[in-house]
N, C-alpha and C positions, 0 to 999 in steps of 0.2 A: 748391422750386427752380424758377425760371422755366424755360421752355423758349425755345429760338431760334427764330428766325422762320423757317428750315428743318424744323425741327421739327413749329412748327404748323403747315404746309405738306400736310408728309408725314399729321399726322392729320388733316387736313381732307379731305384726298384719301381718305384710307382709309373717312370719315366718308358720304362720298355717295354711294357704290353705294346706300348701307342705303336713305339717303332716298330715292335715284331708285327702289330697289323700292317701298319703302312707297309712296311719292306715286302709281308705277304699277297698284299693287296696288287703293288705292282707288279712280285713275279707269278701274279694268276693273269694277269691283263699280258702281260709277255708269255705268257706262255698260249695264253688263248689268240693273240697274232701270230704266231710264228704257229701252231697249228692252221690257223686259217689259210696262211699264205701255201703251207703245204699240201693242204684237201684243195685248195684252186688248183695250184697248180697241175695234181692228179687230173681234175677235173679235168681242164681246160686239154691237157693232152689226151682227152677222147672225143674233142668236137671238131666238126671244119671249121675251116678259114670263114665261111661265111658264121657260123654260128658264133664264133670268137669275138668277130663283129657286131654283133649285135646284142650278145647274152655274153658277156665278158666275166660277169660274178657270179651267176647260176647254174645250176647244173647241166648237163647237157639237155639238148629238147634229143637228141639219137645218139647213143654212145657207138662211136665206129672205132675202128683199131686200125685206120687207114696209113694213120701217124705214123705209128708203129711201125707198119709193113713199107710205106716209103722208107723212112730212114735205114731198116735193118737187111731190106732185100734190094731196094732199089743205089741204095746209096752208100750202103759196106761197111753202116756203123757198127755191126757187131765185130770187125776188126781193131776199130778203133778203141773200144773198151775191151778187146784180148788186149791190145798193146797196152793201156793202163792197169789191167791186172797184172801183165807181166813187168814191168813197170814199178809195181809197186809189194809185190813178193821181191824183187830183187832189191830194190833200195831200203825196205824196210828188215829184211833178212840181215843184211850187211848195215847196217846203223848199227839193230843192236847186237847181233856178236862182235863188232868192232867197238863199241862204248859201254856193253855190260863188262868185258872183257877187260881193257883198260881202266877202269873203273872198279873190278875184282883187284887188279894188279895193284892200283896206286891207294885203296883202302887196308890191304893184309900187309903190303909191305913197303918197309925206309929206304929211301936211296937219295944221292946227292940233290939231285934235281927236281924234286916232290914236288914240292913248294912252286917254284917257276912252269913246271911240268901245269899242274894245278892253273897259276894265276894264270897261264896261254889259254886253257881251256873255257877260265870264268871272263876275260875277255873276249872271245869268240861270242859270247853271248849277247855284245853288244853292237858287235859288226854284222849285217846281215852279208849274204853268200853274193847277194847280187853286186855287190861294192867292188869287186876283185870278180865282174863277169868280163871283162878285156882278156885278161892274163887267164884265168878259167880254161878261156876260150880256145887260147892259142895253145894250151896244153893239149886239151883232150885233141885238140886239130891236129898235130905233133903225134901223138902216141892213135892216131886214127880212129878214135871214137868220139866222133861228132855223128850223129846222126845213128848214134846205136842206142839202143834202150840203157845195154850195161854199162856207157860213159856216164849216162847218166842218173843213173841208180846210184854210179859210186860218188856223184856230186851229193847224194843226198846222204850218201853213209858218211860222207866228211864232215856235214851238220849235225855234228855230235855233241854238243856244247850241253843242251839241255839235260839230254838223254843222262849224261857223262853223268851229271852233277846231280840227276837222281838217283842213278843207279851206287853212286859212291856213298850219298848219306845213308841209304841202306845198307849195302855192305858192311859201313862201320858200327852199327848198330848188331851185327849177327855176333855171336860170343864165340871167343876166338878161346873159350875151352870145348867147343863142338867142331872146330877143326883143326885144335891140335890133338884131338883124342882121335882124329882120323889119321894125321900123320904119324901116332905112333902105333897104329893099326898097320900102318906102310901104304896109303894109297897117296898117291901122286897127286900132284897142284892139277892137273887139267882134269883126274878123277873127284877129287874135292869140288870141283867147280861144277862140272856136269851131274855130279850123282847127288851133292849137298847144297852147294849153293842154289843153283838152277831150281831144285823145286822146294825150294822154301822162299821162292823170290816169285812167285811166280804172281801174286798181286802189280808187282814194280812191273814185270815184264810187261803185263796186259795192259799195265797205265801205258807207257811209252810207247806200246805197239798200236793202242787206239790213240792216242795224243798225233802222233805221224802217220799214219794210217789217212787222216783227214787231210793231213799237210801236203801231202804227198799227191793223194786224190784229187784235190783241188786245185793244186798247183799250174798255175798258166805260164809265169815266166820263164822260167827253166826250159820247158819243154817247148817254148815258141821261138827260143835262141837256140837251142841247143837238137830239136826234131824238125829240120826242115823239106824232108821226103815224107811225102804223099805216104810210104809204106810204112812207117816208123811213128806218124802221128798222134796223139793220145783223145780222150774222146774231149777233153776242155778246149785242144784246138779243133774241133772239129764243130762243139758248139759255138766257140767263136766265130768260123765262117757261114755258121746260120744266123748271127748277131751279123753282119754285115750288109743285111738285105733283111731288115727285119721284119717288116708288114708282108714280106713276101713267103718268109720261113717259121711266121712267128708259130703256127702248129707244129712245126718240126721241134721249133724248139722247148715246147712244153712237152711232149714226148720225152725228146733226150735228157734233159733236165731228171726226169724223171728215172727215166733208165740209172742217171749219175746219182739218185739220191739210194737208189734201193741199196745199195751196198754200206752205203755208211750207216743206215738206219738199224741193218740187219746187225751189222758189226756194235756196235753202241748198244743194244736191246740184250746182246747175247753174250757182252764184257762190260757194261754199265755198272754193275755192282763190283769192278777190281778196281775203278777209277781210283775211288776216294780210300781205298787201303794202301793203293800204290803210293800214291802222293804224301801221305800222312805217316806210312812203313819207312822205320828206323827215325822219324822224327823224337821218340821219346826216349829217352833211356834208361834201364831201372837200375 
């Protein structure tokens, strides 16, 4: 016998407590690993090599900072993460005022090519950057930036697909009698944008600035084709050649690791709460 559409109602209702437990249940049990793995790992980068060996899950039996002072005096990793911060102010500077910006342009106003302008970009989305690393290559080698941090920053402001396509459904979402009451005030499209759009957007911007922010920081491939001098390095290849020798580096590597977490953690605690209004800013319209 069917049921009424009152009926399924009533069991669908009855139906969701379960899942909202179960679904809670698991993301406490994930979240309670993924902190576990990251107090080890703290841990583990203030014990020696011998201690590591033996007391692998526990805390340390003598917390020393030896780790530390090998890698950052003896071995010149604090260069290494200069060249990732600098690194990643460049590439993420130039993302987004190249795709907020295009993205202003192709939501406020019509022109022939919108549409196609548009479908290149919503394609881009499905080709990742490395597919076209041959030709990439032989460019930046051509215009002489192989091996410079700013060749490759400006690979990562090219990965604008995402960016693009959030920064655009917002835009169209902003009422466009709040800047044309500014054009008949007389201020200019690049004053509209910096003085109006800019800080009424500034949820979107922090989405996209921590979204690539990670991307960017984490990044190995890029930077292991594309930084192949010693000086130019970033600090993921640098943990990679302690991955290479690892029962030998493996306290080096719980150090650096760590060194590489504090910045993302910082960044994520202190723009956490712009995430989810970025993401969700101009999905509705009244």
């Amino acid at each position: 016998m069917n049921s009424t559409p009152a009926q399924r109602e009533r069991n669908a209702r009855k139906r969701t407590p379960v899942w909202e437990f179960v679904v809670s249940i698991i993301l406490v049990i994930y979240t309670f690993i993924t902190l576990y793995l990251l107090l080890s790992t703290v841990m583990n980068s203030f014990k020696t090599r011998k201690d590591l060996v033996s007391n692998i899950l526990g805390f340390p039996r003598s917390f020393t900072w030896e780790n530390y002072r090998t890698i950052i005096v003896d071995e010149g990793f604090f260069q290494f993460f200069l060249n990732s911060i600098i690194l990643e102010i460049l590439g993420l500077s130039l993302l987004i005022a190249f795709s907020s910006m295009a993205a202003y342009g192709m939501a406020q106003y019509q022109f022939k090519v919108k549409n196609a302008l548009m479908t290149y970009f919503m394609i881009g989305l499905m080709f990742p950057l490395q597919l076209g690393i041959l030709p990439i290559y032989m460019i930046l080698k051509t215009l002489h930036l192989v091996n410079t941090l700013f060749g490759l920053a400006l690979l990562y402001a090219a990965n604008m697909s995402f960016p693009l396509f959030v920064f655009y459904n917002f835009f169209k979402a902003v009422p466009e009698a709040l800047i044309e009451s500014a054009r008949i005030d007389g201020a200019g499209e690049r004053q509209i944008f910096f003085t109006i759009i800019v800080p009424i957007s500034k949820p979107v911007f922090s989405t996209i600035a921590i979204l690539n922010f990670v991307t960017i920081w984490n990044d190995f491939y890029l930077p292991l084709v594309f930084l192949t001098k010693a000086q130019v390095r970033t600090m993921t290849l640098e943990i990679y050649s302690y991955m290479q020798n690892f029962l030998r580096n493996w306290n080096k590597i719980f150090a650096a690791v760590t060194i590489a977490l504090l910045p993302i953690i910082i960044v994520y605690f202190v723009f956490s709460e712009q995430i989810v209004a970025g993401l969700t800013g101009g999905a509705v319209k009244e």
